[in-house]
Backbone as JSON, one array per atom type, in Angstrom:
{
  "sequence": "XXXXXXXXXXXXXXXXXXXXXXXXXXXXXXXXXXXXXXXXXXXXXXXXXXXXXXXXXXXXXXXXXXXXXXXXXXXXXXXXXXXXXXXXXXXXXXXXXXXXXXXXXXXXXXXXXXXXXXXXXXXXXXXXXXXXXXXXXXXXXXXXXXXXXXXXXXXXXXXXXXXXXXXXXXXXXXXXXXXXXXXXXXXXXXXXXXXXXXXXXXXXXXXXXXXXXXXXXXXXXXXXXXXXXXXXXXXXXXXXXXXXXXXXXXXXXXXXXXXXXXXXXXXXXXXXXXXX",
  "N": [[6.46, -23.04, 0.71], [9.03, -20.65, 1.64], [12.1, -21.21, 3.35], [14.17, -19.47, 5.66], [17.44, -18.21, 6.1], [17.63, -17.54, 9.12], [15.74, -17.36, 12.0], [13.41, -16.67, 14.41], [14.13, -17.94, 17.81], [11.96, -20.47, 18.68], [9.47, -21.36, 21.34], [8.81, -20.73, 24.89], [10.58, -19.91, 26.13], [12.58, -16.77, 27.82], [14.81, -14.67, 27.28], [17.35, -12.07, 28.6], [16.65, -8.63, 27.61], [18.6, -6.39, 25.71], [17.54, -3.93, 25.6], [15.96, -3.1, 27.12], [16.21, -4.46, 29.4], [14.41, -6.57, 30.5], [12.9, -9.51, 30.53], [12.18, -10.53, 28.23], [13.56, -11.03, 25.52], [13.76, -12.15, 22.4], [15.94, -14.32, 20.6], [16.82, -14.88, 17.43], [18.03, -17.42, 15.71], [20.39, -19.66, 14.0], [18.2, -21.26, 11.29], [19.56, -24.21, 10.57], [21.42, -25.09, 12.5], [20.65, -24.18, 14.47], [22.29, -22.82, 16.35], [22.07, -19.45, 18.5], [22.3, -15.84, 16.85], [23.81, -12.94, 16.85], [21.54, -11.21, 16.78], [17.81, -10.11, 17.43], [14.05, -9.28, 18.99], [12.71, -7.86, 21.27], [9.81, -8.62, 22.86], [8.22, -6.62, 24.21], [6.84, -4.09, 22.65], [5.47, -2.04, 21.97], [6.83, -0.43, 24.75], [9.11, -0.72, 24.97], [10.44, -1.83, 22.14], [12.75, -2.84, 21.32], [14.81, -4.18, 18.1], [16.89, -6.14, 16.31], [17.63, -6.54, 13.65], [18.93, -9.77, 11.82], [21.71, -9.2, 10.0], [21.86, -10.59, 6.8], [19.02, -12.07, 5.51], [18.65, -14.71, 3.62], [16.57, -16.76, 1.48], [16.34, -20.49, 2.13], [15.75, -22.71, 1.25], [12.83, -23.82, -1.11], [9.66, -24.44, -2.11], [9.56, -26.94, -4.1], [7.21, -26.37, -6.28], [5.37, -24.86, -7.77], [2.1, -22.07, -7.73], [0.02, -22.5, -10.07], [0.07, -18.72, -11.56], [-2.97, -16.88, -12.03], [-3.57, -14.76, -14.38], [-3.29, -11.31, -13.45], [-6.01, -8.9, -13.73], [-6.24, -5.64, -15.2], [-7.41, -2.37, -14.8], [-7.5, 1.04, -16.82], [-5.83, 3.46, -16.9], [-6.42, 5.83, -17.56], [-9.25, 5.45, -17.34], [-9.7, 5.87, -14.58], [-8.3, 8.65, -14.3], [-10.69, 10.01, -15.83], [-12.49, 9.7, -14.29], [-11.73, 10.74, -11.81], [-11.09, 13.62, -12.58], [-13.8, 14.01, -12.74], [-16.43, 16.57, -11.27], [-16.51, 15.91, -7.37], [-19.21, 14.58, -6.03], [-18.98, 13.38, -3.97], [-20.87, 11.66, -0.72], [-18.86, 10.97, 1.56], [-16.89, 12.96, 0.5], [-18.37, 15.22, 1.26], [-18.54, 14.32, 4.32], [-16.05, 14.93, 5.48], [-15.53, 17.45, 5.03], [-16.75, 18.75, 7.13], [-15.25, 18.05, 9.22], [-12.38, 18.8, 8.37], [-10.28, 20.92, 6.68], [-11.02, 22.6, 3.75], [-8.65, 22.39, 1.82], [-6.99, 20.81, 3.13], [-8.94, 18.58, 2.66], [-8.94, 18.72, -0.23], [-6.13, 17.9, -0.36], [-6.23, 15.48, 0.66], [-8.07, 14.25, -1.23], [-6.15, 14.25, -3.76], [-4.14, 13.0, -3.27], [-5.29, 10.53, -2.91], [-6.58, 9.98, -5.27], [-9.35, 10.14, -4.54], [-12.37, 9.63, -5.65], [-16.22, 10.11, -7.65], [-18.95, 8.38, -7.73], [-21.67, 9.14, -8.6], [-23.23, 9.75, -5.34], [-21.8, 8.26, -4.16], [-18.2, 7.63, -2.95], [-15.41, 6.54, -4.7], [-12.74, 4.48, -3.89], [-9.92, 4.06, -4.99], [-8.28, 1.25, -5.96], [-4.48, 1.75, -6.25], [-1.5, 0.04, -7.41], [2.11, -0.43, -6.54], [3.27, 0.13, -8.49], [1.77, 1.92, -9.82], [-0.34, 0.29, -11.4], [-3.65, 0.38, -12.46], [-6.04, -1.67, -9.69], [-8.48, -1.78, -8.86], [-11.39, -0.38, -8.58], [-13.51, 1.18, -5.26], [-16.27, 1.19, -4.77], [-18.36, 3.06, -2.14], [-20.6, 3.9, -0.37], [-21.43, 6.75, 2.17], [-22.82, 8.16, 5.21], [-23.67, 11.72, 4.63], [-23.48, 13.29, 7.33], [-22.62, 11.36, 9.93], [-20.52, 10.17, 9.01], [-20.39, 7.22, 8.51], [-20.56, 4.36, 7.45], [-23.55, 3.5, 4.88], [-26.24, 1.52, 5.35], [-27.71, -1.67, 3.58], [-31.32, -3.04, 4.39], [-31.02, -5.19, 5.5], [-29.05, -4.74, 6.98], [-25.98, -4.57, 5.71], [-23.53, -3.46, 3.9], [-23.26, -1.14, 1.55], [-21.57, -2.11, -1.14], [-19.73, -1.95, -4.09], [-18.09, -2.57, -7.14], [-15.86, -1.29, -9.74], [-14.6, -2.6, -11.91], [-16.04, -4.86, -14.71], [-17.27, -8.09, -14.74], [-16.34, -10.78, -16.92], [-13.28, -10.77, -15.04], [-9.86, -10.65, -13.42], [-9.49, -10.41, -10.21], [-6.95, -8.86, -8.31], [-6.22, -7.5, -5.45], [-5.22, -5.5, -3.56], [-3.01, -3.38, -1.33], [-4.79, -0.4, -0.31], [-3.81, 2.81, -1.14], [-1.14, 1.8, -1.86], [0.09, 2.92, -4.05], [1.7, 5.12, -2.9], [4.11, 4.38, -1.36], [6.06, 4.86, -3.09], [6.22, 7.89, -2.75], [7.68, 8.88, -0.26], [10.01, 7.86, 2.26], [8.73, 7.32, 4.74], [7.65, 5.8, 7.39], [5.38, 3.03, 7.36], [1.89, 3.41, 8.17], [-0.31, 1.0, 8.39], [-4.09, 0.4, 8.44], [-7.62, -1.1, 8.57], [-9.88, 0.39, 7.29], [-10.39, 2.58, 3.91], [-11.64, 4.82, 4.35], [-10.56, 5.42, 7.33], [-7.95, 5.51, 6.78], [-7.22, 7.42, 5.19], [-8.6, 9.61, 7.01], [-6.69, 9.84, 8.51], [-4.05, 10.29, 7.19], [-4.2, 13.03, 7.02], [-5.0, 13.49, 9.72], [-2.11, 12.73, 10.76], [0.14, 13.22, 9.73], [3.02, 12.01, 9.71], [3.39, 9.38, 8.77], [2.81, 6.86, 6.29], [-0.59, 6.36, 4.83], [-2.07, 3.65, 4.74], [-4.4, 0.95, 3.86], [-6.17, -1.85, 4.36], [-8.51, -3.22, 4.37], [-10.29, -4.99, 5.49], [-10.36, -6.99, 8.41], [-9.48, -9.21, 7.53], [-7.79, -9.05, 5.54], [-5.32, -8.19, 6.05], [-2.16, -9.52, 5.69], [-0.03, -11.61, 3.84], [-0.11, -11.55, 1.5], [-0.82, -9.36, 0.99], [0.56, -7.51, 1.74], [3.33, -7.79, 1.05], [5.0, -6.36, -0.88], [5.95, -4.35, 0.78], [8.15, -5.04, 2.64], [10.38, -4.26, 2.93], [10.46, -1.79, 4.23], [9.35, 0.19, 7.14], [6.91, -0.36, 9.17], [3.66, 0.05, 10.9], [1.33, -1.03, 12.54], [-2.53, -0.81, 12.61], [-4.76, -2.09, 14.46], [-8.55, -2.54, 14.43], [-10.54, -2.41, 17.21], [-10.7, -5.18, 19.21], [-9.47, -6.7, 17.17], [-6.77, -7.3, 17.72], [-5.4, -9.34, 18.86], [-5.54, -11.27, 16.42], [-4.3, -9.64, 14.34], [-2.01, -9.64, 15.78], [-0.65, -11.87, 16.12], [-0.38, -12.56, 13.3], [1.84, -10.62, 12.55], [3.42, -11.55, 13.73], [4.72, -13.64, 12.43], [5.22, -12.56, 9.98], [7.38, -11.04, 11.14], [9.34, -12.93, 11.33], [9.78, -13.78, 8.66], [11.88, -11.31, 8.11], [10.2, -8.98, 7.73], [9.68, -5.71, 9.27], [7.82, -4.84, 11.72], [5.02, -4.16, 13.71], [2.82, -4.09, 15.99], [0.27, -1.96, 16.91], [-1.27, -1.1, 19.71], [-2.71, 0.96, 21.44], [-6.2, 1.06, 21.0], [-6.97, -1.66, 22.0], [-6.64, -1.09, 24.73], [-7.68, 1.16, 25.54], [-10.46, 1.57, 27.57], [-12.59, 3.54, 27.11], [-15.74, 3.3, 25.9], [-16.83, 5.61, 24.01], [-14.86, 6.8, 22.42], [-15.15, 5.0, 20.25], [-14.64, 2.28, 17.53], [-12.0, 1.95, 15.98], [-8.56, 3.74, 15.14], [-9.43, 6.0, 13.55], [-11.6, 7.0, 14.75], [-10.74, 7.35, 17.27], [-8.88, 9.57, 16.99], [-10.93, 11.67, 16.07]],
  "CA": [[6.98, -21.84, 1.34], [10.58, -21.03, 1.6], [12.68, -21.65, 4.67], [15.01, -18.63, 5.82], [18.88, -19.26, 6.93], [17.97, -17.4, 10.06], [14.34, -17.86, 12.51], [13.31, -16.14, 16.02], [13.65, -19.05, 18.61], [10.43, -20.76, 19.44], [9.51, -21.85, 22.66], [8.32, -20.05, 26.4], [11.81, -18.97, 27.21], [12.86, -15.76, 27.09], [16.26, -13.36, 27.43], [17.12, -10.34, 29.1], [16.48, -7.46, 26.61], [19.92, -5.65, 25.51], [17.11, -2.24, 25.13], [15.16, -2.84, 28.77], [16.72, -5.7, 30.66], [13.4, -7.33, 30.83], [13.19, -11.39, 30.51], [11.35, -10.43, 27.17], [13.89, -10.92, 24.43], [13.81, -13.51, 21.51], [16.58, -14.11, 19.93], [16.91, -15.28, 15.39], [18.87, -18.69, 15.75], [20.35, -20.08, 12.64], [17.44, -22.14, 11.24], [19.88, -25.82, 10.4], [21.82, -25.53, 13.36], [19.96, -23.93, 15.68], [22.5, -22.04, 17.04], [22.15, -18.27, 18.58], [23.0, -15.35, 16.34], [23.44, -11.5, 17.82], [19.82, -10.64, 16.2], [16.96, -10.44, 17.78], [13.41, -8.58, 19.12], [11.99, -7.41, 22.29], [7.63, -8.75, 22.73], [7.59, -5.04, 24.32], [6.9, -3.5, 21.36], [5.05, -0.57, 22.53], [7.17, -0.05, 25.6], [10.53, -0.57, 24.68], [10.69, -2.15, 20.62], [14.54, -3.69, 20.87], [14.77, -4.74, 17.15], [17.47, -5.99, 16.21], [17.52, -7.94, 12.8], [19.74, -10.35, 10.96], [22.43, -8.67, 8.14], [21.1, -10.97, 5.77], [18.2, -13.76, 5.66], [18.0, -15.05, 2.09], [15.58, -18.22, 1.6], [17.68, -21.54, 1.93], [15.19, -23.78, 0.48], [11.84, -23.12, -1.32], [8.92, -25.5, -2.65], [9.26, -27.44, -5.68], [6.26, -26.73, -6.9], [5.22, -23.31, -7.88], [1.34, -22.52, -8.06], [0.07, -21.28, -11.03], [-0.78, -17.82, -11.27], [-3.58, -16.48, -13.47], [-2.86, -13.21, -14.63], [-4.51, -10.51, -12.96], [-6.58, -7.66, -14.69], [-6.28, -4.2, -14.19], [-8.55, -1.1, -14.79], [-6.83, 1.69, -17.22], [-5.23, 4.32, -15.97], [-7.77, 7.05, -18.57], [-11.0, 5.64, -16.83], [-9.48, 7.22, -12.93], [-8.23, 10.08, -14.46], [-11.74, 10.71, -16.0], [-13.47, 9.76, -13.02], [-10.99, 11.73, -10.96], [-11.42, 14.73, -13.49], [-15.0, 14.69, -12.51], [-16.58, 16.79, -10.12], [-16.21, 14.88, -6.48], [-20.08, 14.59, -5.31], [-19.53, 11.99, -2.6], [-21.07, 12.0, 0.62], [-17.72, 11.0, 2.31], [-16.5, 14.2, 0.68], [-19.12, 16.24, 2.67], [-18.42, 14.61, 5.91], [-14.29, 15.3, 5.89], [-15.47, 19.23, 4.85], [-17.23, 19.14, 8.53], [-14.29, 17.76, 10.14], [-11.15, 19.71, 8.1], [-10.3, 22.72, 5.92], [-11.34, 22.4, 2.06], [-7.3, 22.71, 1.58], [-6.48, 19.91, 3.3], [-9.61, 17.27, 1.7], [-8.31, 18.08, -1.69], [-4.47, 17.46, -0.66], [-6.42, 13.71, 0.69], [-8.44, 13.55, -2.5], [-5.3, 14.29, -4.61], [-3.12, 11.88, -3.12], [-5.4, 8.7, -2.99], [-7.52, 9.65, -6.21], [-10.45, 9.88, -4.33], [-13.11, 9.99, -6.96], [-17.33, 9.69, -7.3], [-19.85, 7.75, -8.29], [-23.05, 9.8, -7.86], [-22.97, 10.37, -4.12], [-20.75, 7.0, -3.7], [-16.6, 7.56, -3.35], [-14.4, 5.6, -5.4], [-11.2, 4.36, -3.04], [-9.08, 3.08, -5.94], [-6.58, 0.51, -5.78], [-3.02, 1.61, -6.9], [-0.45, -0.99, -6.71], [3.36, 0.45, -6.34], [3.49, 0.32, -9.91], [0.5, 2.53, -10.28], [-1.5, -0.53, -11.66], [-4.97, 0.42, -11.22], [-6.43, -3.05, -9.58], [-9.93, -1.59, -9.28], [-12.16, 0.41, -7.57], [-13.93, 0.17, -4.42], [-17.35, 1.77, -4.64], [-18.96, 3.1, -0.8], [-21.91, 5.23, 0.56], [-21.48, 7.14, 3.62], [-23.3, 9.12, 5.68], [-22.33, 12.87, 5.08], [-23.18, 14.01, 8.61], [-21.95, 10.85, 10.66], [-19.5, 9.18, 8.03], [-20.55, 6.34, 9.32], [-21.32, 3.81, 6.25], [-24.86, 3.17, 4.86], [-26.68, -0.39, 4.97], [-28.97, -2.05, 3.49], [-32.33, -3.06, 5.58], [-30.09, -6.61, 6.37], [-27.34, -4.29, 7.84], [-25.05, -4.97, 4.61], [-23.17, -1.96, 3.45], [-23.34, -0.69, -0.12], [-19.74, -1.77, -1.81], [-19.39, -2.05, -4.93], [-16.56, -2.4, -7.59], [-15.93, -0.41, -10.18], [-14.47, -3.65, -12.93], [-17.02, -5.67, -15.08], [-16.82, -9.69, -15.07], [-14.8, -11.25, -16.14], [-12.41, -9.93, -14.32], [-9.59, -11.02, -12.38], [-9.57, -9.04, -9.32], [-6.28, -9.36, -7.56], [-6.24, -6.49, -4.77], [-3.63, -4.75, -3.05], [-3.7, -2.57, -0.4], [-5.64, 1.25, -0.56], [-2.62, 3.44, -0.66], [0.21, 1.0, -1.77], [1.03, 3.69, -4.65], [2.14, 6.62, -2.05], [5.21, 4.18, -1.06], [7.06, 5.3, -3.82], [6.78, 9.22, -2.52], [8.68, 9.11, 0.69], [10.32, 6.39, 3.34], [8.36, 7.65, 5.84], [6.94, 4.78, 7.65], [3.55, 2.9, 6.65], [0.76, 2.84, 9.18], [-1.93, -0.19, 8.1], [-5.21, 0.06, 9.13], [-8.56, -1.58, 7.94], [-10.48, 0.57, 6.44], [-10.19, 2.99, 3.74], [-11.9, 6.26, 5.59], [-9.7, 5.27, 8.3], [-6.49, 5.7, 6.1], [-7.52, 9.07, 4.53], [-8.49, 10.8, 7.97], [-5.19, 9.52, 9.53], [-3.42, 10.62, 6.49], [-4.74, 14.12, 7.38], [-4.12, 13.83, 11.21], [-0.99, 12.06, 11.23], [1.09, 13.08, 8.26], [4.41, 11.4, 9.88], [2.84, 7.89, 8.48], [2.05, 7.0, 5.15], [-1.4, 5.69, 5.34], [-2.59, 2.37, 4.04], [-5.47, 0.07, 4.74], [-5.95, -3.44, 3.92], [-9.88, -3.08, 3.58], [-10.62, -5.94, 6.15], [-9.61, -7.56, 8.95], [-9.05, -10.79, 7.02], [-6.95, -8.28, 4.67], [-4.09, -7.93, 7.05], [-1.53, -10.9, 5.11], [1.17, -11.33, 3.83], [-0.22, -11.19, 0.16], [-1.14, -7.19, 0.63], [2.08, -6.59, 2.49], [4.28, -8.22, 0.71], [5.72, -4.99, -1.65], [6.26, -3.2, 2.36], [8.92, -6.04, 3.27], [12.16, -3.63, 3.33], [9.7, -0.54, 5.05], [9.18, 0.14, 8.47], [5.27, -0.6, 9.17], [3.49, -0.16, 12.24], [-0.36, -1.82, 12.1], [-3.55, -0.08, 13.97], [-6.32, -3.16, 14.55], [-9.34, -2.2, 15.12], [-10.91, -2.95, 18.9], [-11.23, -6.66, 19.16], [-8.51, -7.65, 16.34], [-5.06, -6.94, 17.89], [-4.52, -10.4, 18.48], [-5.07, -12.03, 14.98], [-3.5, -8.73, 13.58], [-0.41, -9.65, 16.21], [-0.2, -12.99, 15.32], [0.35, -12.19, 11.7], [2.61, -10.08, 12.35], [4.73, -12.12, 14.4], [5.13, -14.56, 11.24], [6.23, -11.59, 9.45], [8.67, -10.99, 11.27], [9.9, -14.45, 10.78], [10.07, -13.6, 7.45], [12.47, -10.38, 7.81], [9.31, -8.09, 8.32], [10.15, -4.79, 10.47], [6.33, -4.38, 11.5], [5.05, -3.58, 15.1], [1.27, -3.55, 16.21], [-0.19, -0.92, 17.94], [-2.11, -1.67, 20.88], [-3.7, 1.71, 21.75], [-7.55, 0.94, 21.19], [-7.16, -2.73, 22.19], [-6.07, -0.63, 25.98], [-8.17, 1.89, 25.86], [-11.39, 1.3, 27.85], [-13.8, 3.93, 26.84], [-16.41, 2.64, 24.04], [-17.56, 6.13, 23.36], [-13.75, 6.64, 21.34], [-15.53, 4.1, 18.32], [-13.79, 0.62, 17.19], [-11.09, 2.46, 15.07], [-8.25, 4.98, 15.47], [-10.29, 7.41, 13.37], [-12.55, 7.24, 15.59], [-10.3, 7.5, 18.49], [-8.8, 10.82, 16.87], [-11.67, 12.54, 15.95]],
  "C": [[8.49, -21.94, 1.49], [10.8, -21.07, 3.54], [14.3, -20.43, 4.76], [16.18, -18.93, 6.81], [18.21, -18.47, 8.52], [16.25, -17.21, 10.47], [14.54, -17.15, 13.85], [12.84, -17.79, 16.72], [12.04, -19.31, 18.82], [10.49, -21.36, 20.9], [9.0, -20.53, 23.46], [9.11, -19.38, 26.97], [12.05, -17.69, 26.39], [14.07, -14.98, 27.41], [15.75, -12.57, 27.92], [17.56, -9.59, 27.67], [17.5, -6.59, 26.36], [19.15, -4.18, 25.87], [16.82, -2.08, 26.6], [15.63, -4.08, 30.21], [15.58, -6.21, 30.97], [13.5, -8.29, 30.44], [12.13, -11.4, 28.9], [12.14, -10.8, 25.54], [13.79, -12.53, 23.62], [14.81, -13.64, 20.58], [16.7, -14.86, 18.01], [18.39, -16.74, 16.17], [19.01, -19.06, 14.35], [19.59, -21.09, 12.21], [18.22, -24.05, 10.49], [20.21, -26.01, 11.51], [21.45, -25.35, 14.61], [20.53, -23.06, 16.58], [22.65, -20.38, 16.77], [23.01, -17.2, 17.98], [22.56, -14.15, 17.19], [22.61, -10.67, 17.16], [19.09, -10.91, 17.28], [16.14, -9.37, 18.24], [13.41, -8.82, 20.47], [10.5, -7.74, 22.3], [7.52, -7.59, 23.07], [7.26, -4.5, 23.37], [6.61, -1.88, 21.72], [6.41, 0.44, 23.48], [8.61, 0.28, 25.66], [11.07, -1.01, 22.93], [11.97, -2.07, 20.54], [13.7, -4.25, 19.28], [15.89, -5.12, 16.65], [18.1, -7.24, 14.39], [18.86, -8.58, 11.89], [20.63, -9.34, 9.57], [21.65, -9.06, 6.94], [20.2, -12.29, 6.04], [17.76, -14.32, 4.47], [17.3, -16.27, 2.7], [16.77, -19.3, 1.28], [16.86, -22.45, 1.01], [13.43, -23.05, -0.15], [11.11, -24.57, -1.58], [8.94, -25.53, -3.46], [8.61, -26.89, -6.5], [5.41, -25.64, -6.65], [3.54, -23.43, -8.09], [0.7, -21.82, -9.36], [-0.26, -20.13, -10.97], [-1.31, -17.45, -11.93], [-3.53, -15.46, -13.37], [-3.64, -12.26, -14.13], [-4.75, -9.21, -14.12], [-6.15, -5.9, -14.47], [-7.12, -3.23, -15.13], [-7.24, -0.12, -15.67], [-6.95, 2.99, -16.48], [-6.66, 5.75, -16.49], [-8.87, 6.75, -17.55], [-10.91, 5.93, -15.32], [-9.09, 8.3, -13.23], [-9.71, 10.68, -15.1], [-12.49, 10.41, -14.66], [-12.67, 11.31, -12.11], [-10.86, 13.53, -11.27], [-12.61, 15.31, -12.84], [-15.17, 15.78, -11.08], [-16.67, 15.8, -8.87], [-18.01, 15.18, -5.85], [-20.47, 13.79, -4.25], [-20.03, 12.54, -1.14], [-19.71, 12.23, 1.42], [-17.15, 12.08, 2.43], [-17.3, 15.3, 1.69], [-18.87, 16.42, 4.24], [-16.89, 15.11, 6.21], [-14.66, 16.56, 5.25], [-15.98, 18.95, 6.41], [-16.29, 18.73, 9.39], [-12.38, 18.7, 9.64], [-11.14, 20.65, 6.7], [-10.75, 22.3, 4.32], [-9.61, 21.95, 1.43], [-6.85, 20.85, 1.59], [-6.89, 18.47, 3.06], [-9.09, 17.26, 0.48], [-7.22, 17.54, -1.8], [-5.36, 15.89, -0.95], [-6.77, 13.49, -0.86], [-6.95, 13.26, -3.87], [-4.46, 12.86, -4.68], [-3.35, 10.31, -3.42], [-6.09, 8.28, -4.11], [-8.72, 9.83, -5.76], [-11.42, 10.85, -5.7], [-14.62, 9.54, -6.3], [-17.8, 9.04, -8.48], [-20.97, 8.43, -7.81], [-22.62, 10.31, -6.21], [-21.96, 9.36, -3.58], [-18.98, 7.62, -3.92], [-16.39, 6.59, -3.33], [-12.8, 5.75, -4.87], [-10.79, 3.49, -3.98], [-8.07, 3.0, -5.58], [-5.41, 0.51, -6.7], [-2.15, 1.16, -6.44], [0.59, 0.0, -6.92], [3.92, 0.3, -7.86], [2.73, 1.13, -10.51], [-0.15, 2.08, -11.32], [-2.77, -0.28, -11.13], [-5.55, -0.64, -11.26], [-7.78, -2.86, -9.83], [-10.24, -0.7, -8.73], [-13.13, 0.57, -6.53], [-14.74, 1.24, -4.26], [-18.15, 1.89, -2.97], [-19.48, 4.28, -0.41], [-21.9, 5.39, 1.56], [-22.42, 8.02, 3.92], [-23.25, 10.74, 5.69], [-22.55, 13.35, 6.11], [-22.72, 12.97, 9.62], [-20.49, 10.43, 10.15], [-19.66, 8.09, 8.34], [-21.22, 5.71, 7.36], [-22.81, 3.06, 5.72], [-25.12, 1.83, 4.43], [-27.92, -0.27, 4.43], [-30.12, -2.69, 4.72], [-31.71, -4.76, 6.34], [-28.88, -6.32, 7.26], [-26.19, -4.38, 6.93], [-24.78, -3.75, 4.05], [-22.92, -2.22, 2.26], [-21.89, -0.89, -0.78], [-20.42, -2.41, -2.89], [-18.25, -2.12, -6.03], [-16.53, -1.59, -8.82], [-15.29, -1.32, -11.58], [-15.81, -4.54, -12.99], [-16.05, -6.68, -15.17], [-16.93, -9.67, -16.41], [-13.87, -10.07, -16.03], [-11.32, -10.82, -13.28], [-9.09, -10.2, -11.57], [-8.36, -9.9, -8.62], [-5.77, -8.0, -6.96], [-4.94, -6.6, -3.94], [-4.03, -3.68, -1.99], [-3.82, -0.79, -0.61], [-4.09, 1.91, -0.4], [-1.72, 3.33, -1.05], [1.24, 2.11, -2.72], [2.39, 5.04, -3.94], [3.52, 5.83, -1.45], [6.35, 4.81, -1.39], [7.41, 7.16, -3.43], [7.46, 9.77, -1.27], [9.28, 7.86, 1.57], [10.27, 6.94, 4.32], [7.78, 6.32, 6.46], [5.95, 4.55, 7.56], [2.76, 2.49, 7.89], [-0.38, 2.19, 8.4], [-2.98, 0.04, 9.29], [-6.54, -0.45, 8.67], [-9.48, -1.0, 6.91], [-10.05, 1.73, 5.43], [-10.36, 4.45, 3.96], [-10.81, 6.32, 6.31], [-8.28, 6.38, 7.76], [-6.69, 7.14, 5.5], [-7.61, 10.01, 5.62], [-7.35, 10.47, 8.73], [-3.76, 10.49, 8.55], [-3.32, 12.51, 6.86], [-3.82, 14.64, 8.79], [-3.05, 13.72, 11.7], [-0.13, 11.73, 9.95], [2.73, 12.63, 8.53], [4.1, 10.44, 9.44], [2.51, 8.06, 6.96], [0.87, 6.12, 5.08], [-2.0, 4.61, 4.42], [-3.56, 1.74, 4.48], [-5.55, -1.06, 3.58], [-7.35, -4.13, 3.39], [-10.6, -3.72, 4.59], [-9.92, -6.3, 7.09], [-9.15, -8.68, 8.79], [-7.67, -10.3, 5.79], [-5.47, -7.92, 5.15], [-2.99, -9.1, 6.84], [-0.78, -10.44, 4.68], [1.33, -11.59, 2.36], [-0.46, -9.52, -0.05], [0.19, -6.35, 1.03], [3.59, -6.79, 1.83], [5.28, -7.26, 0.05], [6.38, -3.76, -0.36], [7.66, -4.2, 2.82], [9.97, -4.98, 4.13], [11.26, -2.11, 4.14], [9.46, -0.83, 6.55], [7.76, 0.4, 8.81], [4.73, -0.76, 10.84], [1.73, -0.14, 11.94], [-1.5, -0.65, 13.32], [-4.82, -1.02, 13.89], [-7.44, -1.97, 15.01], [-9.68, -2.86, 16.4], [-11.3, -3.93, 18.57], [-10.28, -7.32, 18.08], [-7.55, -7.66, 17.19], [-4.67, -8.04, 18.1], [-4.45, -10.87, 17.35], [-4.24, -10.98, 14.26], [-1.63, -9.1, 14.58], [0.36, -11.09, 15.44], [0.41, -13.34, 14.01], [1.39, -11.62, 11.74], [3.9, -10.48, 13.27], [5.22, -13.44, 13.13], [5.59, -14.13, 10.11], [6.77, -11.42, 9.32], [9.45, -11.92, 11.02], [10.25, -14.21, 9.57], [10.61, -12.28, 6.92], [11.76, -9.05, 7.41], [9.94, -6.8, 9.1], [8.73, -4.31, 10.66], [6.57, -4.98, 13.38], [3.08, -3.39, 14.98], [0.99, -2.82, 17.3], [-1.61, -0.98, 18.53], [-3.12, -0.31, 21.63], [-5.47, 1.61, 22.1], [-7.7, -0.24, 21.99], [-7.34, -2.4, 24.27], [-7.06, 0.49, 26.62], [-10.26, 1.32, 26.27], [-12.71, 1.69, 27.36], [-14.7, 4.12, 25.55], [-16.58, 4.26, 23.47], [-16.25, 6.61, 22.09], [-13.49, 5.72, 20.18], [-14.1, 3.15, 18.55], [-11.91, 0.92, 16.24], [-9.82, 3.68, 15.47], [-8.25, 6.39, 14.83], [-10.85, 7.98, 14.17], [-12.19, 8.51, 16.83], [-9.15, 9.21, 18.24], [-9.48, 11.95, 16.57], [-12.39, 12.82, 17.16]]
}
């Protein structure tokens, strides 16, 4: 891993906050000498989000010893435009007609590709190169949206590349960077990211697929963007944690603590949920 000229102190202590005067600030120290540069964040994030980052943080040192990478595959661009061609018979599509206008599912379908498989939608992965990585086959419910299991509780995914294959994924969305520098809201799943996209068109919406998906291999193409995360209920710490090592690494990313705060279960694990 590389080693950046400049690091947010470690340690328990903390500064008063240039944004809130609270004992909350951390300041970027130069990582040989250690001493304090006039960078640094606020832990408020929510409440007050002082940010204040380094001019420049190139890498000072890196590791020898590169690992290999095997080349990844990708899906042609012809076999989503014929899917995407087709008629859309997914459930998913059914349930976002019972929740918004016909108008405003095709803008979603337009934007993310959404495509079918029989009654299954196809959430394909376009990298910011509009590489298609693959496709991520899933059966919903169309009157809850809620996704269908098998009799073990195991939900229906599928992919949409034959083995061999090397599958090297990216996050749902990543292509839509390139159409504005609006800021990117991450969230886990790909439903999620489509009805947010909808409700909350100040964001450009992304999802990561998983909560193990939240790294700093899916994010990595967001570095120079301004990103603000939505865990679902019960992540927000491993999703903070990540994203405090992020920042370390000249990140401008911020997790949002809403569900993690909000008490009442019947507002679902998600902030789909929690806007519908």
């Amino acid at each position: 891993m590389s080693t950046f000229k400049y690091t947010l102190r470690t340690g328990s202590k903390k500064d008063h906050c240039p944004g809130c005067n609270k004992r909350t600030y951390v300041p970027y120290i130069e990582t040989e000498s250690g001493n304090e540069i006039d960078a640094g964040r606020c832990d408020r994030e929510q409440n007050c989000g002082y940010f204040k980052k380094p001019e420049s943080n190139e890498p000072i040192t890196a590791a020898k010893f590169e690992p290999i990478e095997i080349k990844t595959d990708y899906i042609s661009n012809e076999i989503l435009d014929q899917y995407f061609n087709f008629e859309n018979t997914s459930n998913f599509r059914k349930f976002l007609l019972t929740k918004f206008t016909k108008k405003e599912v095709v803008q979603a379908e337009y934007d993310y590709f959404l495509s079918a498989s029989g009654t299954s939608v196809i959430f394909w992965q376009v990298d910011q190169l509009e590489r298609v990585r693959s496709g991520k086959v899933m059966e919903y419910n169309p009157t809850t949206g809620k996704r269908t299991k098998d009799l073990n509780g195991k939900s229906h995914i599928n992919w949409m590349h034959q083995k061999p294959f090397n599958l090297k994924q990216c996050l749902f969305g990543l292509h839509l960077m390139k159409e504005s520098k609006k800021p990117i809201g991450i969230v886990e799943s790909e439903k999620t990211a489509v009805i947010m996209s909808i409700k909350e068109p100040r964001l450009i919406w992304m999802a990561c697929g998983s909560v193990n998906g939240f790294k700093i291999d899916y994010l990595a193409p967001l570095r120079l963007r301004k990103i603000v995360a939505f865990p679902d209920k019960g992540c927000f710490e491993k999703w903070e944690e990540t994203a405090e090592t992020l920042l370390e690494s000249g990140f401008d990313i911020t997790v949002n603590d809403v569900l993690e705060k909000n008490i009442n279960a019947n507002l679902g694990d998600d902030i789909a949920d929690h806007v519908l």
